[in-house]
C-alpha positions in Angstrom: 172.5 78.7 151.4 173.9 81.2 148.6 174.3 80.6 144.9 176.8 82.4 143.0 177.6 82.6 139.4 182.0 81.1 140.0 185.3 81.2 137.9 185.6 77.3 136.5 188.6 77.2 138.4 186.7 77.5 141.9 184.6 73.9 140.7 187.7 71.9 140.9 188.1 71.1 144.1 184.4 69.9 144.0 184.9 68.3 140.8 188.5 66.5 142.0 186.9 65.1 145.2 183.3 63.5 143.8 184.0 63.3 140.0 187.6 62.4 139.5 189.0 61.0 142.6 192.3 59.7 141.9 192.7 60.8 139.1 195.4 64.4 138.1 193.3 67.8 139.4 193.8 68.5 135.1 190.8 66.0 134.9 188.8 68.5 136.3 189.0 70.6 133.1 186.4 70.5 131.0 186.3 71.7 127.5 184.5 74.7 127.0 185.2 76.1 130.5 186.6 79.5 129.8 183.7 79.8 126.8 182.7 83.1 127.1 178.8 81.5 127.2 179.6 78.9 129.8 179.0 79.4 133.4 179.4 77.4 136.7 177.5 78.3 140.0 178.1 77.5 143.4 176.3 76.7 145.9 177.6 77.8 149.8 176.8 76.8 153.2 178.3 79.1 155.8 180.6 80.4 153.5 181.6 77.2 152.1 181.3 75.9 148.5 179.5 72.9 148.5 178.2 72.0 145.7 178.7 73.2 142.0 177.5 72.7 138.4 178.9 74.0 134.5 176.7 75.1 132.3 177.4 75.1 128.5 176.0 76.3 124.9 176.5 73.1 123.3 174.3 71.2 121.7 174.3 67.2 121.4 175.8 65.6 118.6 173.0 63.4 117.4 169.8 62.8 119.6 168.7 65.9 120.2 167.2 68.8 117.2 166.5 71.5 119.3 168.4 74.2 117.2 170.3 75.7 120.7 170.9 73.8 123.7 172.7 74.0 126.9 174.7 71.2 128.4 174.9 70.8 132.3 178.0 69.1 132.9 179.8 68.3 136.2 177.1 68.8 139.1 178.3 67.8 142.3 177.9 67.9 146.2 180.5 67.3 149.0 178.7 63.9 150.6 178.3 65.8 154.1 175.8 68.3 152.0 173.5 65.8 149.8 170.4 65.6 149.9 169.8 69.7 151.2 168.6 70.8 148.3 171.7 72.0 146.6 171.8 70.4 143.4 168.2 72.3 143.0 169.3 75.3 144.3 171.9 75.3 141.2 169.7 74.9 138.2 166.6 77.0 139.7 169.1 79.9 139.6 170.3 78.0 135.9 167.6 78.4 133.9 166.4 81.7 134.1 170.2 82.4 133.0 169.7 79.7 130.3 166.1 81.5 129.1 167.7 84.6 128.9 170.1 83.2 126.3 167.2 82.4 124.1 167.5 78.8 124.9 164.8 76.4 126.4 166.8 72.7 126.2 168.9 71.4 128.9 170.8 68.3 128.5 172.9 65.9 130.2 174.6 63.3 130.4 173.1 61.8 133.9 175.1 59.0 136.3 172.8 56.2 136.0 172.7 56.5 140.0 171.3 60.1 140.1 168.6 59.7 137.1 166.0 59.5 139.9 166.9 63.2 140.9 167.1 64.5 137.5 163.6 63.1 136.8 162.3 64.3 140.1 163.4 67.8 138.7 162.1 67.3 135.3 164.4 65.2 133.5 163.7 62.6 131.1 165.8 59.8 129.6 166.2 60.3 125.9 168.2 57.2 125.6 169.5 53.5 126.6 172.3 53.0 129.7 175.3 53.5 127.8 179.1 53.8 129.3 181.3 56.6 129.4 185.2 55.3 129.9 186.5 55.9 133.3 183.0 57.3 134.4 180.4 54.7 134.3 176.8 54.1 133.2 174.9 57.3 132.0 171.9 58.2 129.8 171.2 60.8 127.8 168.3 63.3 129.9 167.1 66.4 128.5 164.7 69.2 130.2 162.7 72.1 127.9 162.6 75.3 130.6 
């Protein structure tokens, strides 16, 4: 496995296929891609992208005080490469990244369905099951690094 910091471009197909299946490939877009302090990684078998996750300076609109704050946004793996250590692989190589931006908060909005891995990685809920449109159930999970 190698992790590289990608162009937000090179997430889409990732994106597309586990995040917005169905829906127009300009889904996949997320606002604040091209910020000159976001950054998306990539994780590659063989050569292959297989998994990938965005990386913002953003910080939450209400929950959270932490002065600065980066938002992980749009971490996925192709199905045929869960559960390798992937998703891990991406924010290990995150947060030194994130440190060296003076910032110590990460925050997401978590799929109810992957809380357990976020809090196996040191995640916790910050608030109640709540529903994004189109998306699902979510909560709000934050990590100090």
């Amino acid at each position: 496995m190698d992790v590289k910091q990608i162009h937000y471009k090179d997430t889409y197909s990732i994106r597309h296929q586990m995040l917005r299946p169905g829906r127009p490939i300009e889904t996949c877009y997320f606002e604040g891609d091209d910020d000159e302090l976001s950054f998306h990684l990539g994780a590659y078998i063989d050569g292959n992208l297989a998994s990938v996750a965005s990386f913002y300076l953003r910080s939450h609109p209400s929950i959270i005080e932490e002065q600065h704050q980066y938002q992980l946004r749009g971490m996925a793996t192709l199905p045929e490469h869960q559960r390798k250590g992937l998703s891990q692989a991406l924010l290990q190589t995150a947060f030194p990244i994130i440190r060296n931006n003076h910032v110590n908060l990460v925050w997401c909005n978590a799929r109810a369905l992957a809380t357990g891995f976020y809090e196996k990685v040191g995640f916790e809920k910050k608030s109640d099951i709540f529903e994004i449109p189109d998306v699902g159930p979510h909560y709000l999970m934050v990590k100090t690094i």
